[in-house]
C-alpha positions as CSV (number, residue, x, y, z in Angstrom):
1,X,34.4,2.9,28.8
2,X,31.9,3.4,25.5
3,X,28.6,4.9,26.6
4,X,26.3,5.2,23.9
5,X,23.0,7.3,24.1
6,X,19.9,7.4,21.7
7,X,17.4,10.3,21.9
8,X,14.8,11.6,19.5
9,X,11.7,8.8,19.9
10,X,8.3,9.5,20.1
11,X,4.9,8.8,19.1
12,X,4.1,10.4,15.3
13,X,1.0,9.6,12.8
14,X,1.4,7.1,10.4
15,X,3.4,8.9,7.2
16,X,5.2,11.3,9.4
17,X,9.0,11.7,10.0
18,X,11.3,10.7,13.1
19,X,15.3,11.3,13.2
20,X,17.1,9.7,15.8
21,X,20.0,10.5,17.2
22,X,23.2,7.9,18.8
23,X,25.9,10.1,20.6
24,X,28.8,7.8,21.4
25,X,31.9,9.2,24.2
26,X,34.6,7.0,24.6
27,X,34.8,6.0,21.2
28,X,35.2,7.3,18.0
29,X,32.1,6.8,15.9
30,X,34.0,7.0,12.2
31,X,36.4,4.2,13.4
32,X,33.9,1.3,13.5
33,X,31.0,0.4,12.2
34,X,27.5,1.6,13.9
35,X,24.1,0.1,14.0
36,X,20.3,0.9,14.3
37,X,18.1,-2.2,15.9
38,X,14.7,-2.4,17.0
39,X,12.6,-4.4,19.0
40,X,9.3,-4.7,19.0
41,X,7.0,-6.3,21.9
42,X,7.6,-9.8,21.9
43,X,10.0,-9.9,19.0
44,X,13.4,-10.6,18.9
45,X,15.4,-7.6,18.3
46,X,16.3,-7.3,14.8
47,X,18.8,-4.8,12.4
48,X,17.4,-2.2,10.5
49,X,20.6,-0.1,9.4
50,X,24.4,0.0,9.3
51,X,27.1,2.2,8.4
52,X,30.3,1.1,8.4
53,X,34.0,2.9,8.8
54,X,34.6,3.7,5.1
55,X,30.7,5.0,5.1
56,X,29.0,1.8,3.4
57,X,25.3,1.5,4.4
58,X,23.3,-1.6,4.5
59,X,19.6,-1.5,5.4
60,X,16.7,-4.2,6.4
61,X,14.1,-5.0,3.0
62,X,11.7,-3.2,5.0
63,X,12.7,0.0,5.6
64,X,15.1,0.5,2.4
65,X,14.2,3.8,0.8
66,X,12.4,4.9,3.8
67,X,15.2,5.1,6.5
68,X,18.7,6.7,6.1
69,X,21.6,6.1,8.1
70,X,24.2,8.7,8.5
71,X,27.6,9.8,10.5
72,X,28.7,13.2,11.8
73,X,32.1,12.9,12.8
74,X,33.2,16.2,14.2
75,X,29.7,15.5,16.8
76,X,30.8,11.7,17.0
77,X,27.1,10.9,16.6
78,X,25.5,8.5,14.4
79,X,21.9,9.3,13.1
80,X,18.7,7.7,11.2
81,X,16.2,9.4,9.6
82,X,12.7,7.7,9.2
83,X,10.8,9.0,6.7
84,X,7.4,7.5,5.9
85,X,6.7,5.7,9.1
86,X,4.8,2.9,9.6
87,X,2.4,1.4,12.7
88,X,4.6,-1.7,11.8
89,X,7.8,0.4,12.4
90,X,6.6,1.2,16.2
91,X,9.6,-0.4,18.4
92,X,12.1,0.4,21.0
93,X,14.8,1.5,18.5
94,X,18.7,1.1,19.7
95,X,22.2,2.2,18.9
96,X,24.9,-0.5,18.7
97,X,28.9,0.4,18.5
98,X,30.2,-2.6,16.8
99,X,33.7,-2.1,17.9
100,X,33.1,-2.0,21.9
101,X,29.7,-4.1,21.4
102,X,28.0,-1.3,23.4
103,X,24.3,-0.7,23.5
104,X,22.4,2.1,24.8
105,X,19.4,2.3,26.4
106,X,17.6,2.4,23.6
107,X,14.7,5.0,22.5
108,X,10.7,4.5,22.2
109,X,9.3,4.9,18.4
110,X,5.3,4.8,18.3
111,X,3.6,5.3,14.6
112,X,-0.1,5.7,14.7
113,X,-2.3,4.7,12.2
């Protein structure tokens, strides 16, 4: 069974830095591709990163060269740093494992203004 866990939320001023963290057990996290989403209140839940097996990234218009998504193998943990935050990036943010289609809890991002 794939249990996937974010951690590293929290509330930050507007222009400050977050990084989040996504450790994965029961899969490997350099085998499949990996996802950051977020969901804000009454909003559907939307992508904002993705990093693939062969280490490929793809990342929403609205958080390109602001938010980096990256993989540590040997911790089988999948990261994104937010840089630059915005009140408009304030969210629950979640992990998704593409090849189980598992989703953890997800984590609480609030930016200030």
């Amino acid at each position: 069974q794939v249990h996937v866990v974010e951690s590293g939320g929290g509330l930050v001023q507007a222009g400050g830095s977050l990084r989040l963290s996504c450790l994965v057990s029961g899969s490997i996290v350099s085998l499949y591709a990996m996802g950051w989403y977020r969901q804000a209140p009454g909003k559907q839940r939307d992508m904002v990163a993705i990093i693939t097996s062969g280490g490929s990234t793809n990342y929403a218009d609205s958080v390109k060269g602001r938010f980096t998504i990256s993989r540590d193998n040997a911790k089988n943990t999948v990261y994104l740093q937010m840089n630059s935050l915005k009140p408009e990036d304030t969210a629950v943010y979640y992990c998704h494992s593409f090849g189980s289609n598992s989703w953890g809890q997800g984590t609480q991002v609030t930016v200030s203004s």
